[in-house]
C-alpha positions, 0 to 999 in steps of 0.5 A: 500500500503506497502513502498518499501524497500530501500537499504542503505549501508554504505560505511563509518562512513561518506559516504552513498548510497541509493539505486542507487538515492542518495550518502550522504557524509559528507565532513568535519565537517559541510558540509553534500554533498548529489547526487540526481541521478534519481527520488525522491521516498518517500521511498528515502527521508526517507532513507535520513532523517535517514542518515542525523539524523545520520550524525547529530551526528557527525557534529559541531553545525549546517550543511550546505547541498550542493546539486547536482541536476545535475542528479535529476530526479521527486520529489514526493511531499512527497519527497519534504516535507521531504526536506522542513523539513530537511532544517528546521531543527533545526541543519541546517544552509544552503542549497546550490544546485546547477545543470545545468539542467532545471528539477533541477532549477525546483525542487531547486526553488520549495523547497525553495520556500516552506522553511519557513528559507531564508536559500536556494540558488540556483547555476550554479555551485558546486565552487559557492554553495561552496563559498557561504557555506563557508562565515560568 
């Protein structure tokens, strides 16, 4: 079985979409925000681990991820696994997502309950995934 190809434009140095299932936005130097719309294909985490190694590049020492579930659809466990990684990664300091709808509760407590860092929160709202980003 071959892996679909999946589309990745850069809209900038900093900003990327994937397909039509994920933007990727690097807002400042340590916040890496990422959109998750529709489901989760291993084709799509892939092609979000490659722009986030990228925008490792150009990020200060450690990243924060804030991610909007609001419009995520099904994970694959592959996907999952690639999200397991990232988070782990050696580069990332925290990860905050946050989204109203049920299927997003579902897929956020489902990575962090897999995570080995107790890096990972879940919020409401984008204003209190940010907050807690932004504390030392």
């Amino acid at each position: 079985m071959s892996e679909a190809i999946i589309k990745i434009k850069k809209v900038s140095d900093y900003e990327y979409l994937i397909a039509e299932n994920i933007t990727t936005l690097l807002i400042d130097q340590n916040i890496i925000r990422v959109t998750a719309i529709g489901e989760q294909t291993l084709e799509v985490a892939n092609a979000q681990r490659e722009i986030n190694y990228k925008l490792f590049e150009f990020a200060g020492e450690k990243i924060n991820f804030l991610i909007d579930l609001n419009r995520c659809g099904k994970n694959s466990p592959e996907a999952r696994q690639i999200w397991k990684e990232l988070s782990e990664n050696e580069k990332t300091d925290k990860v905050a997502t946050f989204g109203l709808h049920p299927v997003a509760r579902v897929i956020a407590s489902f990575v962090i309950g897999i995570s080995q860092k107790n890096n990972q929160r879940f919020f409401k709202t984008e204003e209190e995934a940010i907050n807690w980003l932004l504390e030392k």
